[in-house]
ChimeraX commands (.cxc) that place a marker at each C-alpha (Angstrom):
marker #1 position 0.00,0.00,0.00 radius 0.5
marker #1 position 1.55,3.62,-0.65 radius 0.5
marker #1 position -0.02,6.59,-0.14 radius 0.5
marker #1 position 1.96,10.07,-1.81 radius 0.5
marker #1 position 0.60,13.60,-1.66 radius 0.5
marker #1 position 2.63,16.32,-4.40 radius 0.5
marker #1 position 2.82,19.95,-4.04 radius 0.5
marker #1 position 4.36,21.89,-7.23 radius 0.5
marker #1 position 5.19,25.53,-6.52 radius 0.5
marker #1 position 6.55,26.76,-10.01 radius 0.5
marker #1 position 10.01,24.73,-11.20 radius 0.5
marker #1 position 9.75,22.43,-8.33 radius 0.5
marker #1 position 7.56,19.78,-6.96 radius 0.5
marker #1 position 7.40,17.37,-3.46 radius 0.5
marker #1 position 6.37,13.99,-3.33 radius 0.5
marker #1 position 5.69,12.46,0.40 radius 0.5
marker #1 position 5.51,8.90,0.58 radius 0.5
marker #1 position 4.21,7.92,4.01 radius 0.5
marker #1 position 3.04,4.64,3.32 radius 0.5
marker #1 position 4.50,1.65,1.91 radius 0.5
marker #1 position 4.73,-2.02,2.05 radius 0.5
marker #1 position 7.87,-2.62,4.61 radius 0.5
marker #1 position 10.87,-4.76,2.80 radius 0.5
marker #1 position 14.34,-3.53,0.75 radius 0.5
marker #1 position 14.77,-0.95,-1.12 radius 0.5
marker #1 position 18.11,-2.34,-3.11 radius 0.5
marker #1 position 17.78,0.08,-5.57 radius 0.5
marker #1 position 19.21,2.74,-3.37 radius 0.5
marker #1 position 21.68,0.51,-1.32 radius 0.5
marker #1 position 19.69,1.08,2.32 radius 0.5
marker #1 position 18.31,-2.24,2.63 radius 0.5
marker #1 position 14.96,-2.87,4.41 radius 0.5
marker #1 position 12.85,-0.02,5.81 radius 0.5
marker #1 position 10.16,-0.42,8.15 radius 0.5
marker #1 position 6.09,0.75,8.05 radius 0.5
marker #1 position 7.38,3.72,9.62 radius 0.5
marker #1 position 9.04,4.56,6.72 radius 0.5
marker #1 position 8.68,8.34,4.90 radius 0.5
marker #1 position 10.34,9.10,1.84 radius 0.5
marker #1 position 10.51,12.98,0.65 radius 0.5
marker #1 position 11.32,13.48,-3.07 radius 0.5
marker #1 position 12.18,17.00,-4.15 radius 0.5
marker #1 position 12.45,17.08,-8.12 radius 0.5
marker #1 position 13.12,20.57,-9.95 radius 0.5
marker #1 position 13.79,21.59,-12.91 radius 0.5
marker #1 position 17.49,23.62,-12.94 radius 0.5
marker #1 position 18.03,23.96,-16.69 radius 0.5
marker #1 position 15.86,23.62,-19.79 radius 0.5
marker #1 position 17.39,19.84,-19.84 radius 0.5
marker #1 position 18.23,19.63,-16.75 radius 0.5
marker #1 position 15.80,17.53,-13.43 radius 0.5
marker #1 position 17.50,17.29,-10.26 radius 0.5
marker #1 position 15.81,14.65,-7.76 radius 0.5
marker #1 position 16.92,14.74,-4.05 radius 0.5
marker #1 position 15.28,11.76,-1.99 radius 0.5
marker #1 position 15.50,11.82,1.49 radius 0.5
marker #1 position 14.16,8.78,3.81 radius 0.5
marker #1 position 13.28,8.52,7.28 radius 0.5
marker #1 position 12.77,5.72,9.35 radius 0.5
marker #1 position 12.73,5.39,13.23 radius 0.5
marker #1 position 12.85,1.85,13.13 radius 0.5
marker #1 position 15.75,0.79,10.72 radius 0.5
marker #1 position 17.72,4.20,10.48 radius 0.5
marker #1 position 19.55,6.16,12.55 radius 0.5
marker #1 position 20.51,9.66,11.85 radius 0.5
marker #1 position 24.32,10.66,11.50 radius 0.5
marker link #1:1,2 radius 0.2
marker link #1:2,3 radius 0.2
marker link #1:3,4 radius 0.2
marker link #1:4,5 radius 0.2
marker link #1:5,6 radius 0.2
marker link #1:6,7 radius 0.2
marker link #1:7,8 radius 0.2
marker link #1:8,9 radius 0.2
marker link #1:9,10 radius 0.2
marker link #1:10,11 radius 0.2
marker link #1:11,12 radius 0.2
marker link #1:12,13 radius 0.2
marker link #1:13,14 radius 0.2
marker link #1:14,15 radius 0.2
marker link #1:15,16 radius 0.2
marker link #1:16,17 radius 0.2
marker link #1:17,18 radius 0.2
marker link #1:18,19 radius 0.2
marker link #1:19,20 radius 0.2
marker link #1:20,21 radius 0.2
marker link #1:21,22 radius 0.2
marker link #1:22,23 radius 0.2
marker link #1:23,24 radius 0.2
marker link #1:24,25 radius 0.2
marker link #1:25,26 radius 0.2
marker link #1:26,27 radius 0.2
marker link #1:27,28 radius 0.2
marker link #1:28,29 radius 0.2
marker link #1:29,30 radius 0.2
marker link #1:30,31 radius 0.2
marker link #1:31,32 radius 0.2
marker link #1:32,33 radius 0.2
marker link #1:33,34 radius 0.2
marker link #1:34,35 radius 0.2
marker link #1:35,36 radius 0.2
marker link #1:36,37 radius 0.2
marker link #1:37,38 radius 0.2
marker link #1:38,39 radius 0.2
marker link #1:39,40 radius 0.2
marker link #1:40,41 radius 0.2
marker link #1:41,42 radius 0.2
marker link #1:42,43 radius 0.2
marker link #1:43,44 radius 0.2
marker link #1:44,45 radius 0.2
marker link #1:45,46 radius 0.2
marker link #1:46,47 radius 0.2
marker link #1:47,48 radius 0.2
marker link #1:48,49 radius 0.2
marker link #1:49,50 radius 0.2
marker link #1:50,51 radius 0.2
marker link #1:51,52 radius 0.2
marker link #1:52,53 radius 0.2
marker link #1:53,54 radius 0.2
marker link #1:54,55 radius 0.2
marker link #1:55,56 radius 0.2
marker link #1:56,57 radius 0.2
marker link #1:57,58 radius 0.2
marker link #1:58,59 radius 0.2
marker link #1:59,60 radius 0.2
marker link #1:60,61 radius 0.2
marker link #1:61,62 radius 0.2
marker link #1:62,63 radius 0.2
marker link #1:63,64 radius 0.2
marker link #1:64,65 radius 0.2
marker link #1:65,66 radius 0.2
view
């Protein structure tokens, strides 16, 4: 189950994932997350071919922050 909400405020957008099916995320290198998981995706647009994406993930459970 996943549940995302977006807000777009001219060249850039946010995408909060706050719920999702607990298990890896390999893709990324973190391993597994837990239900607790939240994911933050902040994509914008920086040139006229240009998208930068900057994920950040939280979880109580299986991360710790530095």
């Amino acid at each position: 189950m996943r549940a995302c909400a977006g807000t777009s405020f001219a060249r850039a957008m946010r995408i909060d994932t706050i719920a999702r099916t607990p298990g890896p995320i390999s893709m990324w290198g973190v391993g597994d997350v837990s239900e607790q998981a939240h994911f933050i995706e902040k994509v914008r647009r920086i040139a006229e071919d240009t998208i930068e994406d900057q994920l950040t993930i939280e979880d109580p459970v299986s991360l710790v922050r530095p």
